[in-house]
C-alpha positions in Angstrom: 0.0 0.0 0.0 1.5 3.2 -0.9 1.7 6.0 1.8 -1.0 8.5 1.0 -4.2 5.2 0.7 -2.9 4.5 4.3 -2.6 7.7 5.7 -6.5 8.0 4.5 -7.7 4.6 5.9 -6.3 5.4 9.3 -6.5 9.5 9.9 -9.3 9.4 11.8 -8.5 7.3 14.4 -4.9 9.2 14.5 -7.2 12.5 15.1 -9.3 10.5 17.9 -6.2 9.5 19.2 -4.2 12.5 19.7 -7.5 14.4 21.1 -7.9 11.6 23.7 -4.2 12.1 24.5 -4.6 16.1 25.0 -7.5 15.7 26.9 -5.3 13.6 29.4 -2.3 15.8 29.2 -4.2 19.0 29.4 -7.8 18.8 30.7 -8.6 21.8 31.1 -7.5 23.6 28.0 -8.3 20.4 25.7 -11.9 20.9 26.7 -12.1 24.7 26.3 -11.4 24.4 22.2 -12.8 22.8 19.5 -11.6 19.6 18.5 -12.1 15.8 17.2 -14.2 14.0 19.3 -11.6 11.8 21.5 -11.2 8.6 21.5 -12.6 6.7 24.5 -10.3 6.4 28.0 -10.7 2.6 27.7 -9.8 1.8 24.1 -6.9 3.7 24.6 -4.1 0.6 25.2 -5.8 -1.5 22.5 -5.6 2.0 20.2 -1.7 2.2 21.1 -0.8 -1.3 20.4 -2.4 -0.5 16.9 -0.7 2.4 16.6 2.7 0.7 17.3 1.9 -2.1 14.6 0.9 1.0 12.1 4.6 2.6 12.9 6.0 -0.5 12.2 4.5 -0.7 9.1 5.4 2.8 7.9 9.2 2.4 9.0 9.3 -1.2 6.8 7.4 0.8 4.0 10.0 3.6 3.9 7.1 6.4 4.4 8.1 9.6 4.4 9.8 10.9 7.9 7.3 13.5 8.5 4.5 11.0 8.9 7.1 8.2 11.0 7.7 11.5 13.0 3.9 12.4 14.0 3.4 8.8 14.7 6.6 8.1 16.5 5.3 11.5 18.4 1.9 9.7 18.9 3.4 6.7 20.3 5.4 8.1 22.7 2.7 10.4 24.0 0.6 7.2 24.5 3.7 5.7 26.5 3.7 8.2 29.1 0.1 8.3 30.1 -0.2 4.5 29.6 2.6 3.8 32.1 3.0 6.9 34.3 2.5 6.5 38.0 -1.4 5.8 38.7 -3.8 8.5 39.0 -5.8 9.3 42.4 -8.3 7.6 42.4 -11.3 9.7 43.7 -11.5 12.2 41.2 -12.1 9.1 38.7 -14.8 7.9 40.7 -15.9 11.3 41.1 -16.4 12.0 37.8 -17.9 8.5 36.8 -21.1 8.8 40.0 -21.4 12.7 38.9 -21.5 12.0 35.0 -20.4 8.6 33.0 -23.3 6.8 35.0 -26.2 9.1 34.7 -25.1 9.8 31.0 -25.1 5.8 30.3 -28.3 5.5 31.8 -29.7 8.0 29.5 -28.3 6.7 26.6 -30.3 3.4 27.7 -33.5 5.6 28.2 -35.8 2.4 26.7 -34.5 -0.2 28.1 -34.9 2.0 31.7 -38.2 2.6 31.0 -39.2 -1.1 29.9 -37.3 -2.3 33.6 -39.6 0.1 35.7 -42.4 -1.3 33.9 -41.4 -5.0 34.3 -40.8 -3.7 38.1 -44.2 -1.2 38.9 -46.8 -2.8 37.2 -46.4 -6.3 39.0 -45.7 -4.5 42.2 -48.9 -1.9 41.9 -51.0 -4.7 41.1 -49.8 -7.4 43.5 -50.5 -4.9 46.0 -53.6 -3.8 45.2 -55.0 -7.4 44.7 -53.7 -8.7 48.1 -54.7 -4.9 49.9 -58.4 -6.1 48.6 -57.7 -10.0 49.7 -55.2 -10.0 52.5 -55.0 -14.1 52.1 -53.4 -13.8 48.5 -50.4 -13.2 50.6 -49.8 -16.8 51.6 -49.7 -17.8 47.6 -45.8 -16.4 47.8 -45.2 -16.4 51.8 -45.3 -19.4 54.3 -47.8 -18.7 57.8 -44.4 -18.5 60.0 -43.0 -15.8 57.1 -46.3 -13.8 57.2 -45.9 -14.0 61.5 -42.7 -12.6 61.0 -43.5 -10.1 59.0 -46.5 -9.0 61.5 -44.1 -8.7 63.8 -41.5 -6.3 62.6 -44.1 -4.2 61.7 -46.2 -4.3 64.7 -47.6 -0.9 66.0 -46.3 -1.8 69.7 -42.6 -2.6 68.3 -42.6 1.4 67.9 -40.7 1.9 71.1 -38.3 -0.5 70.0 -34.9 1.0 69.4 -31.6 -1.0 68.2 -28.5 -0.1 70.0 -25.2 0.9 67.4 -23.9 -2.3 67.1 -27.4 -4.1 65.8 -27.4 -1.3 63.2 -24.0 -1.9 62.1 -24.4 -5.5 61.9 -27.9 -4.7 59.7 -25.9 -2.5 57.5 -23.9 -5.9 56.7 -27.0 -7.5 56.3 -28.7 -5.0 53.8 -25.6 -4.9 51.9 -25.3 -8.5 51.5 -29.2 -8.5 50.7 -29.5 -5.4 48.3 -26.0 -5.6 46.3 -26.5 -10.0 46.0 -29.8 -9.1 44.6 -28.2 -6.7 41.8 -25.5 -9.0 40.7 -28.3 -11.7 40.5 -30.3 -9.8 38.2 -27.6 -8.3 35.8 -26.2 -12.2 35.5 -29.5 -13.8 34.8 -29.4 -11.4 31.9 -27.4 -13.8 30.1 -30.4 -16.4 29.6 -31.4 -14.2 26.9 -32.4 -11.5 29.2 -35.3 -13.5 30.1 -33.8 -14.1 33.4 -33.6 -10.4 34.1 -36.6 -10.3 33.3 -38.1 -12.8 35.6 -36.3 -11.2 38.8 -37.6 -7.7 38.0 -41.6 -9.4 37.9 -40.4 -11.5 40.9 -39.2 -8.5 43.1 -42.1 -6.6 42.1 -44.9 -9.1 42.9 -43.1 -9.5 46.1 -42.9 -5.8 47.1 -46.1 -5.3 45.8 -47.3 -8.4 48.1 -46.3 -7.1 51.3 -47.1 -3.5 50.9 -50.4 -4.3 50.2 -51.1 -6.8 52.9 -49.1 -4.6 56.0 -51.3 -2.2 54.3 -54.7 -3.6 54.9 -53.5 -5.1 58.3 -53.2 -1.4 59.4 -49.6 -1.6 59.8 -49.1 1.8 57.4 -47.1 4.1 59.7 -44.4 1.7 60.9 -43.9 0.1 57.6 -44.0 3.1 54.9 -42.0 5.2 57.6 -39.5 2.7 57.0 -39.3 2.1 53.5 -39.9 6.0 52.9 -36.0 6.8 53.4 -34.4 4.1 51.3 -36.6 3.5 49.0 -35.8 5.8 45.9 -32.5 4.1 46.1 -33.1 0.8 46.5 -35.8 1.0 43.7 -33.9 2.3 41.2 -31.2 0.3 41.9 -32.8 -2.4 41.0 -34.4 -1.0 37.8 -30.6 -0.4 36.6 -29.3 -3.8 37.2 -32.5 -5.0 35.2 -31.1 -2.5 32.4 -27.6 -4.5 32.3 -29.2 -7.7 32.4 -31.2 -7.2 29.6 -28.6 -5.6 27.6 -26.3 -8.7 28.3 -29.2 -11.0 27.0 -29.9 -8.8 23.8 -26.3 -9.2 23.2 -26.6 -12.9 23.1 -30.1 -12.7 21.0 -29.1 -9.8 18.6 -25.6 -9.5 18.2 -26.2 -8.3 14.7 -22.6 -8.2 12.4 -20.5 -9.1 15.3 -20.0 -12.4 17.3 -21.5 -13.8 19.4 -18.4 -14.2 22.0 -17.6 -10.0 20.7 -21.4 -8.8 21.2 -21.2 -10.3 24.3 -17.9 -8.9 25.6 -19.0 -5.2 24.3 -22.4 -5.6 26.4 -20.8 -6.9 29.4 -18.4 -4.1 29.1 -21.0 -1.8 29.4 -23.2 -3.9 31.6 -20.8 -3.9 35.1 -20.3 -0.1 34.4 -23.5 0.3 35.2 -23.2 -2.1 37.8 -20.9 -0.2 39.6 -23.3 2.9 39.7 -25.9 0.3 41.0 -23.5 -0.8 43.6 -23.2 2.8 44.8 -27.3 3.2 44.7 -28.1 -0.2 46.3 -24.8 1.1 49.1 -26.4 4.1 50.0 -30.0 2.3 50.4 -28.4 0.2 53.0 -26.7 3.0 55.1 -29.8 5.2 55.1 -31.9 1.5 55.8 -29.6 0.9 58.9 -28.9 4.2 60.3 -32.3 6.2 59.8 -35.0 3.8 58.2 -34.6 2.3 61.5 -35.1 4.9 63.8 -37.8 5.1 64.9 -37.6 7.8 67.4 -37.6 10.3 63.9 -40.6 11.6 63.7 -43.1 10.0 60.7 -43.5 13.8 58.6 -39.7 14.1 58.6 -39.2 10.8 57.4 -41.9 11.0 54.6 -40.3 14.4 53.6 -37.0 13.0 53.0 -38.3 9.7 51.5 -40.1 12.8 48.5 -36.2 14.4 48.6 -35.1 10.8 47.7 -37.2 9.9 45.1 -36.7 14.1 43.6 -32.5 14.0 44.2 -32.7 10.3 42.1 -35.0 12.3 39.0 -32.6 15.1 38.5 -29.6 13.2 39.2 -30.6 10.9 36.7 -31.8 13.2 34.1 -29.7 16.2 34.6 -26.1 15.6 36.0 -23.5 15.4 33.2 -25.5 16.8 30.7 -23.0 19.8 30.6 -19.8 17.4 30.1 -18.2 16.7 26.8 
């Protein structure tokens, strides 16, 4: 191939290439002007070693030194930021809660919406169905499960309060509970997303169970005061990893002009980078579920006040932060 066909076949990435390296050498003035749109952080070591095999190929080709010289240039550039000392790591996982993640779940807007759908409609009508025949609840719970359920949300366990150590041991508990349940969902995903699916009705006819039957037992203080903090978090949480697992299982169903093995690894790639964002959501609903939920000295208006702050902070987070980034 003679120099000029190959400089054309591959400018473009050299342009994506170099912008992703200025953005990394100089953030700040990189984003102020105008430029190619960079080339992804995490393509960036595959992108090198292809740019090492096109130098190769220009030196055994005898191109022209001004092109061995920009790419030679490129290389080196790549070096540095590839294998300089490691960054801190907060402001990356600053920037990935405050803009990556809500941007990825917007760019997934359908498959959000289908998930709360596959989530709220089983839970509104579980609940209303069992509010209107309290016995529907032993189709999905044992007697001793429904006793114990009674029980935690008794009116006279109001005056109950759990020292610092059973809250701390809880918080284990809900993390164990909440987080095991995300992972489950995102990996059933890979049964053609019709495990993702399944665990999205499940959880809903479940939640939607309970509510309604505490509900028309009377127990509707003690249990919405609790589920008012968390719930926002937890919910959504749960939506998200629905998201990944279905996007794992489409990528198994439809993987269009790529492989099967490639789809996959592309949608899995994707898939645990929303996972971590769920992580941090389904995190937070255990703190607040230990350490306030709980507490039931709060009064019930404060709580429902900051269970409506939960559910507003997880709307604009979701549909305005990073918005504004590149």
């Amino acid at each position: 191939m003679k120099q000029r066909p190959f400089e054309e076949r591959y400018a473009a990435g050299w342009q994506a290439f170099a912008a992703r390296l200025d953005r990394l050498e100089r953030p700040v003035a990189a984003k102020k002007t105008p430029q190619t749109t960079p080339l992804p952080v995490a393509e960036l070591p595959s992108a090198y070693r292809q740019l090492c095999q096109q130098l190769a190929l220009a030196r055994s080709r005898r191109y022209s030194a001004a092109l061995l010289a920009r790419l030679n240039q490129l290389a080196l550039r790549a070096y540095q930021q590839i294998y300089r000392a490691p960054q801190r790591r907060w402001p990356v996982v600053l920037h990935f809660l405050t803009t990556d993640f809500p941007q990825r779940v917007r760019a997934d807007a359908k498959l959000f919406w289908l998930c709360a759908a596959l989530l709220y409609l089983p839970l509104l009508g579980m609940g209303l169905a069992v509010y209107q025949a309290p016995e529907l609840i032993y189709s999905l719970l044992s007697p001793a499960s429904v006793a114990d359920l009674e029980a935690m949300y008794a009116p006279d366990q109001a005056d109950v309060h759990r020292g610092a150590a059973d809250n701390v041991a809880m918080f284990g508990y809900y993390i164990h509970n909440n987080i095991g349940l995300g992972f489950r969902t995102f990996a059933s995903g890979l049964l053609l997303g019709v495990g993702a699916a399944f665990m999205l009705l499940l959880n809903g006819v479940f939640i939607g169970a309970v509510s309604g039957y505490l509900t028309a037992r009377g127990f509707i203080e003690t249990f919405y005061t609790f589920v008012a903090g968390h719930g926002a978090f937890e919910l959504t949480g749960i939506v998200l990893a629905g998201v990944a697992g279905l996007k794992l299982g489409w990528a198994v169903a439809a993987p269009g002009r790529l492989s099967r093995v490639e789809s996959l690894r592309q949608a899995a790639t994707s898939g645990v980078r929303l996972i971590l964002g769920v992580t941090a959501l389904l995190l937070l609903a255990a703190f607040i579920e230990a350490f306030w939920s709980s507490n039931r000295a709060i009064p019930s208006e404060i709580k429902y006040v900051v269970g409506v702050a939960g559910w507003l902070l997880v709307i604009l987070y979701l549909t305005l932060a990073g918005r504004r980034a590149p």
